[in-house]
PyMOL CGO cylinders between C-alpha atoms (Angstrom):
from pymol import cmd
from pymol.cgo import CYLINDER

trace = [
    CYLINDER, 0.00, 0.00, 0.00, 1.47, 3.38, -0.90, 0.3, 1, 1, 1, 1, 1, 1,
    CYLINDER, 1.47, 3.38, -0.90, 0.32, 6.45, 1.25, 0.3, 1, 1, 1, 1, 1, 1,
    CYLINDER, 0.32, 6.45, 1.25, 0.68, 9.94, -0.05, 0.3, 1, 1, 1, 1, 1, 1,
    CYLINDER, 0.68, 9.94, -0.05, 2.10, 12.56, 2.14, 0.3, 1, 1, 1, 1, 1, 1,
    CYLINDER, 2.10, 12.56, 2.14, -1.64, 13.60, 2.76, 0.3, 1, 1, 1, 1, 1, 1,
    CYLINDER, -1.64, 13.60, 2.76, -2.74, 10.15, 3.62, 0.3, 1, 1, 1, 1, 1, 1,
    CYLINDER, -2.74, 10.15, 3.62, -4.39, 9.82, 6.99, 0.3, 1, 1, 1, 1, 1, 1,
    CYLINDER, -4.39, 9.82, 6.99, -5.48, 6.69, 8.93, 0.3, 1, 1, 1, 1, 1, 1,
    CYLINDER, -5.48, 6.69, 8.93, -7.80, 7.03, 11.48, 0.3, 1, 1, 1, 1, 1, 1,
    CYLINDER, -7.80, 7.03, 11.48, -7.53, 3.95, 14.33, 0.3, 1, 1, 1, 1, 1, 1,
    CYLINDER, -7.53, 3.95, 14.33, -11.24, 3.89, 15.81, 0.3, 1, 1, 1, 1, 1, 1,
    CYLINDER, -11.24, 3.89, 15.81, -12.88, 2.25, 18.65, 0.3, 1, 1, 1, 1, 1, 1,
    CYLINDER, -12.88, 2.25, 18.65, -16.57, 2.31, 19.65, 0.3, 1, 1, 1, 1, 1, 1,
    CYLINDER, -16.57, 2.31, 19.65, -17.71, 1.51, 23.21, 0.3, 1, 1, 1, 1, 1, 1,
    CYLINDER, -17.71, 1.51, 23.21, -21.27, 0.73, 24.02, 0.3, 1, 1, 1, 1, 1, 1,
    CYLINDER, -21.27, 0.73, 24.02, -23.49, 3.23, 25.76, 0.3, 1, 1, 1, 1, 1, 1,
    CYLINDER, -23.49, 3.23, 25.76, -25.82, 1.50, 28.21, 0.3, 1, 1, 1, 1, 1, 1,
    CYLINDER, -25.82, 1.50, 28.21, -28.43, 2.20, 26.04, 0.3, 1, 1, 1, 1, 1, 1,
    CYLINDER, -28.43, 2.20, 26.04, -26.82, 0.09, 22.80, 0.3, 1, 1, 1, 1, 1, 1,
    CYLINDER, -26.82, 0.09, 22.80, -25.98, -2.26, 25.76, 0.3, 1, 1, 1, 1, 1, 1,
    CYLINDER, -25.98, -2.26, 25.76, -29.79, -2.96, 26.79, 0.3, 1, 1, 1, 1, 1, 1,
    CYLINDER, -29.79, -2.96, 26.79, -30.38, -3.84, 23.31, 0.3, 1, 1, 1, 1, 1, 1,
    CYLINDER, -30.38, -3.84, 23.31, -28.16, -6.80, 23.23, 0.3, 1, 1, 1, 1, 1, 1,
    CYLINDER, -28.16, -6.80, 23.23, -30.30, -10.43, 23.13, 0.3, 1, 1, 1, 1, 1, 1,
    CYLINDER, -30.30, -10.43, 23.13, -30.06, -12.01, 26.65, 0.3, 1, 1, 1, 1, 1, 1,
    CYLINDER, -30.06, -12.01, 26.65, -27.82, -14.98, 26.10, 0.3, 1, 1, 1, 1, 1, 1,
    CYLINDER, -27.82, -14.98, 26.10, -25.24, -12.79, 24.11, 0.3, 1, 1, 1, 1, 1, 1,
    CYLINDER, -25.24, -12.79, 24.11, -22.25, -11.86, 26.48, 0.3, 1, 1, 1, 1, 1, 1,
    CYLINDER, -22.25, -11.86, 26.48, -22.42, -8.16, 27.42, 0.3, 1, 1, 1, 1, 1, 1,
    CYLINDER, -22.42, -8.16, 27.42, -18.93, -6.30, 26.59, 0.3, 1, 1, 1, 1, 1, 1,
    CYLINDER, -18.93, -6.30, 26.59, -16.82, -4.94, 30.07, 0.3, 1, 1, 1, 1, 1, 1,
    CYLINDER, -16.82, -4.94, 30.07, -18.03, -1.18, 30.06, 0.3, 1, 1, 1, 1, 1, 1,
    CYLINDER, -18.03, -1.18, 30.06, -15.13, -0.37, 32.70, 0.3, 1, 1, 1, 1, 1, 1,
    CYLINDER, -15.13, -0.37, 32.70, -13.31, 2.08, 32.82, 0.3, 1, 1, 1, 1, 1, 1,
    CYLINDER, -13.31, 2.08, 32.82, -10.25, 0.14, 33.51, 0.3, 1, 1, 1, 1, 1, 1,
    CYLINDER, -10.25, 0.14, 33.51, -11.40, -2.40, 30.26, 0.3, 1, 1, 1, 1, 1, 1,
    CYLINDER, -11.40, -2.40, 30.26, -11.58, 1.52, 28.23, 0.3, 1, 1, 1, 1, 1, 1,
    CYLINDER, -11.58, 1.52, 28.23, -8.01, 2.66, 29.46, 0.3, 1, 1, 1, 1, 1, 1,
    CYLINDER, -8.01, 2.66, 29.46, -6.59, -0.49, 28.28, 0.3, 1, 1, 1, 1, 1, 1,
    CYLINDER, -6.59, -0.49, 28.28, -8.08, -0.39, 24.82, 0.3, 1, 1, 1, 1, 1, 1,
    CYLINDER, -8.08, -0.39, 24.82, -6.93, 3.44, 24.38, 0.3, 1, 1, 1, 1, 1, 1,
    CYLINDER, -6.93, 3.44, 24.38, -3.35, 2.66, 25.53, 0.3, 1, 1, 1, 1, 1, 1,
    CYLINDER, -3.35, 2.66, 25.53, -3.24, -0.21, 22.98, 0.3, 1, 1, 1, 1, 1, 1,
    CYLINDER, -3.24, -0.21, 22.98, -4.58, 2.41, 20.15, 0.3, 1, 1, 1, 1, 1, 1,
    CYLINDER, -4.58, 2.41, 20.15, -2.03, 4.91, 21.09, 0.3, 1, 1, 1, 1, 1, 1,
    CYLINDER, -2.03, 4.91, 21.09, 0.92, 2.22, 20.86, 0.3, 1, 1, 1, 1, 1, 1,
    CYLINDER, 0.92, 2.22, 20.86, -0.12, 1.26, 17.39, 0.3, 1, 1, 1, 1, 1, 1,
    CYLINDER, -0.12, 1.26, 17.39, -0.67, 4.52, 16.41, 0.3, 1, 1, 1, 1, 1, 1,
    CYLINDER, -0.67, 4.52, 16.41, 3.50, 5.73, 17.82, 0.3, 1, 1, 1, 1, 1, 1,
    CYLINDER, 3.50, 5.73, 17.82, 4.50, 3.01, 15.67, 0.3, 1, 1, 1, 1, 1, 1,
    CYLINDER, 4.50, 3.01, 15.67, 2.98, 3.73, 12.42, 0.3, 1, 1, 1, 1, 1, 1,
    CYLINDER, 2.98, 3.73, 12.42, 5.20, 5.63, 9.95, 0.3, 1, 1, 1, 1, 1, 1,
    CYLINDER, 5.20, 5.63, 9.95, 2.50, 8.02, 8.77, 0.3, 1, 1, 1, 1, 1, 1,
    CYLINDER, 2.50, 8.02, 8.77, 0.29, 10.33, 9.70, 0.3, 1, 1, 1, 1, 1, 1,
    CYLINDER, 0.29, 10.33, 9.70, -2.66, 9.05, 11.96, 0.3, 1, 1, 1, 1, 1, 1,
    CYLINDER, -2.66, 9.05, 11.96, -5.53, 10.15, 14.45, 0.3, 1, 1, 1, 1, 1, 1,
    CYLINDER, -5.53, 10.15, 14.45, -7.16, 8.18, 17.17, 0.3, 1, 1, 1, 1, 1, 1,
    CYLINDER, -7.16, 8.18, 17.17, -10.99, 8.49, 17.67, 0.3, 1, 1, 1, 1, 1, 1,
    CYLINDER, -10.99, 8.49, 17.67, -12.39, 7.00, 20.28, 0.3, 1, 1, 1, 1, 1, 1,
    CYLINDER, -12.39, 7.00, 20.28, -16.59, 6.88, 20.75, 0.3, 1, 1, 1, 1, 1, 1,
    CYLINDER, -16.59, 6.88, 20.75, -19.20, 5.76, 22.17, 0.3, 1, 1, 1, 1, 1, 1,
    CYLINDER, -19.20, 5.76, 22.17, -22.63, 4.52, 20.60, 0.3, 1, 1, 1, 1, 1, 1,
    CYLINDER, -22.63, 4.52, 20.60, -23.87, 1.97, 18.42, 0.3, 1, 1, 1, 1, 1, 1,
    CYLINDER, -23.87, 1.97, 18.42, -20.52, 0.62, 16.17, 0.3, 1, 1, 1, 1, 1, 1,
    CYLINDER, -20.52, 0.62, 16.17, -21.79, 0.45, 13.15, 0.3, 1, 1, 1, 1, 1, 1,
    CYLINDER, -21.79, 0.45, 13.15, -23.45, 4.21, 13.01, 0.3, 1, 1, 1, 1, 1, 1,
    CYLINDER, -23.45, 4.21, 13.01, -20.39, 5.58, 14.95, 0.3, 1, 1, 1, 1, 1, 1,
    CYLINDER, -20.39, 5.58, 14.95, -17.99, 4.20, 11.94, 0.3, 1, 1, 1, 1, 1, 1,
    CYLINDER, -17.99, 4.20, 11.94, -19.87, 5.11, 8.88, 0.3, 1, 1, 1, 1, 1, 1,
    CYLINDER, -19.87, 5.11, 8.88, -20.44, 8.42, 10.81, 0.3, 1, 1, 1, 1, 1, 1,
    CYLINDER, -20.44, 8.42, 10.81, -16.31, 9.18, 11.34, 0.3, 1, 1, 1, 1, 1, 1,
    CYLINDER, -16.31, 9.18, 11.34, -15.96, 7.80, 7.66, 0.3, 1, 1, 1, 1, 1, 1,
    CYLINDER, -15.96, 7.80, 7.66, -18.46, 10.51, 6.19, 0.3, 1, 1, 1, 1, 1, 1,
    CYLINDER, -18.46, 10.51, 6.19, -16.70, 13.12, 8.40, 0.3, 1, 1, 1, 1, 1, 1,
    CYLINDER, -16.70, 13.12, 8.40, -12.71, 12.24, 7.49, 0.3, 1, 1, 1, 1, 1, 1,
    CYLINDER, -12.71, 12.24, 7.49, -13.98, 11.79, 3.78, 0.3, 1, 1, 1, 1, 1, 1,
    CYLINDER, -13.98, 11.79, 3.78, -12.61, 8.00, 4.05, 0.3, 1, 1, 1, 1, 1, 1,
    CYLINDER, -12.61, 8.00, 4.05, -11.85, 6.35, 0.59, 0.3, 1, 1, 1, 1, 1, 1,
    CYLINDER, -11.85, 6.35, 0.59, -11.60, 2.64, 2.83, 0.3, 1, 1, 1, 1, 1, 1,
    CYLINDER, -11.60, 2.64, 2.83, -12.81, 1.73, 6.05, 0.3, 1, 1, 1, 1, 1, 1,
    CYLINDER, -12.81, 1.73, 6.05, -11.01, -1.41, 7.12, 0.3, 1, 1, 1, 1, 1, 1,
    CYLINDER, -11.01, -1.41, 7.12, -12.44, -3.76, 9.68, 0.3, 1, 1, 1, 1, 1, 1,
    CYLINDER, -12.44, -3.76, 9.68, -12.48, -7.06, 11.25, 0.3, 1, 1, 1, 1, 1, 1,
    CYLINDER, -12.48, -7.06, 11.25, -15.10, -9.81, 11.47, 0.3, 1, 1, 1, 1, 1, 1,
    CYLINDER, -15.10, -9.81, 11.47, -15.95, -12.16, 14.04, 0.3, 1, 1, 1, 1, 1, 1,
    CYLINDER, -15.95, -12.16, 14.04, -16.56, -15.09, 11.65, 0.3, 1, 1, 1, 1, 1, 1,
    CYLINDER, -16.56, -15.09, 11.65, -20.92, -15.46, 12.91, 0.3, 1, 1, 1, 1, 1, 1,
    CYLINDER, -20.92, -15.46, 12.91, -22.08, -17.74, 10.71, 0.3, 1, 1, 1, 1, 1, 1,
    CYLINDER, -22.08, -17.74, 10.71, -25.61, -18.73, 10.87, 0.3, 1, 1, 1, 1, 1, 1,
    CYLINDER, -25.61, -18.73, 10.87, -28.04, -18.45, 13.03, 0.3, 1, 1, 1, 1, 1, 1,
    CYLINDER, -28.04, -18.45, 13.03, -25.76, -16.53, 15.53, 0.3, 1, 1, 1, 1, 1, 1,
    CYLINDER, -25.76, -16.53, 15.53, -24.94, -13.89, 12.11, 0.3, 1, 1, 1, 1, 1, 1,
    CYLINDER, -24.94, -13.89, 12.11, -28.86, -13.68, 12.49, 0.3, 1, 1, 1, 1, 1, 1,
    CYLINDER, -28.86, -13.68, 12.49, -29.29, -12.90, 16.15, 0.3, 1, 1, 1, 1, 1, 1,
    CYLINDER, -29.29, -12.90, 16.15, -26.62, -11.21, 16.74, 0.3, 1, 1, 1, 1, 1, 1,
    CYLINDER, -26.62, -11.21, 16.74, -26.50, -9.43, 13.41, 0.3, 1, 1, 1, 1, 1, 1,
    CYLINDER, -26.50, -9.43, 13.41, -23.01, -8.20, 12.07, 0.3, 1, 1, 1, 1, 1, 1,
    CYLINDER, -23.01, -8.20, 12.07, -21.44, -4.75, 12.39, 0.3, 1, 1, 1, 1, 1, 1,
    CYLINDER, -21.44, -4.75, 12.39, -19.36, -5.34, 9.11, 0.3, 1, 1, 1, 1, 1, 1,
    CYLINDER, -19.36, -5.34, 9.11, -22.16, -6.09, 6.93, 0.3, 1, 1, 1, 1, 1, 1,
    CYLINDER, -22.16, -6.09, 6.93, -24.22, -3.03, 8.19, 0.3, 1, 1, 1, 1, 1, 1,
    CYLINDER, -24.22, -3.03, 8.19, -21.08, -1.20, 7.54, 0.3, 1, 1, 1, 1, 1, 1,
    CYLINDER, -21.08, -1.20, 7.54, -20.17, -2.97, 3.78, 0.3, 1, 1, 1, 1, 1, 1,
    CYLINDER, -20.17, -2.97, 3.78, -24.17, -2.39, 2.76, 0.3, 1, 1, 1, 1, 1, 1,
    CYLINDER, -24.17, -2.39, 2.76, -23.77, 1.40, 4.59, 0.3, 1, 1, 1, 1, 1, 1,
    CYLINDER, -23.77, 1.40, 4.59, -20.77, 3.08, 3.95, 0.3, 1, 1, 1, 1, 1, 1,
    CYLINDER, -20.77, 3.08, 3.95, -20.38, 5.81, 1.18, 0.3, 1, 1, 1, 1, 1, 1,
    CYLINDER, -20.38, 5.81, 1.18, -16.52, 4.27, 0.51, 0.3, 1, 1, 1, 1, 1, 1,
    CYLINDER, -16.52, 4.27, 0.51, -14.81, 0.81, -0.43, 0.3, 1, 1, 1, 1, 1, 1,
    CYLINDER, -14.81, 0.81, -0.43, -14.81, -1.27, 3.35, 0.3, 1, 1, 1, 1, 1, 1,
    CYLINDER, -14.81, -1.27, 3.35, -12.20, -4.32, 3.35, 0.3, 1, 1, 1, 1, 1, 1,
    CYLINDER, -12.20, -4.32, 3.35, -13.50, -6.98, 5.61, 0.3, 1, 1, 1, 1, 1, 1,
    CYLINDER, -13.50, -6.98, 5.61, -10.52, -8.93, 7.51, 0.3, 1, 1, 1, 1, 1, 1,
    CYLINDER, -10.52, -8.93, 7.51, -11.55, -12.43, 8.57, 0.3, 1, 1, 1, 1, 1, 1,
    CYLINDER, -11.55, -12.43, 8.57, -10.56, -14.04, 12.16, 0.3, 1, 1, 1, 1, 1, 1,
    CYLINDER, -10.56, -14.04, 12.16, -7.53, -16.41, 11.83, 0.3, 1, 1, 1, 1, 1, 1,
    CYLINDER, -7.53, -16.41, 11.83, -8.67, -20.03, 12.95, 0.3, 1, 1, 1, 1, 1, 1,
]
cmd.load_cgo(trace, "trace")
């Protein structure tokens, strides 16, 4: 991948409000909302992003993850959104439903979906 010297990329991470919380199905596991769970994820973010060789921002949001990362693509004018998957397959893609997909079918820019190693 070549970057130009105005490339940008933006390393995102949404946590759940209580509200995108209470509209999880009952037997799914509810993510840790602390605050110690939150610090750990931001230092992580900031250690990737001091060892990147370009230039790069770190958002970090709360809300429902799919909205929250078509929302910061429309605002940095993103021409790819990358993002993982957690391999659902199934009935659990159905109940659970699948942040990438509502992301793929959402997004006004090319999204590459990166699968889970086995």
């Amino acid at each position: 991948m070549v970057f130009t010297s105005d490339a940008k990329v933006i390393l995102c991470h949404v946590f759940p409000t209580p509200e995108s919380e209470m509209q999880l199905p009952a037997d799914r596991p509810h993510p840790e909302s602390s605050k110690s769970s939150d610090f750990h994820i931001e230092k992580l973010l900031l250690k990737y992003k001091e060892n990147l060789s370009f230039n790069s921002e770190l958002e970090l949001v709360s809300g429902e993850p799919a909205v929250e990362i078509i929302r910061l693509a429309n605002i940095y004018k993103a021409d790819l959104v990358v993002i993982g998957s957690r391999g659902l397959v199934g009935m659990k893609r159905i109940v659970l439903g699948s942040v990438s997909t509502q992301v793929v079918e959402q997004a006004n820019c090319s999204v590459l979906v990166v699968k889970p190693t086995s």
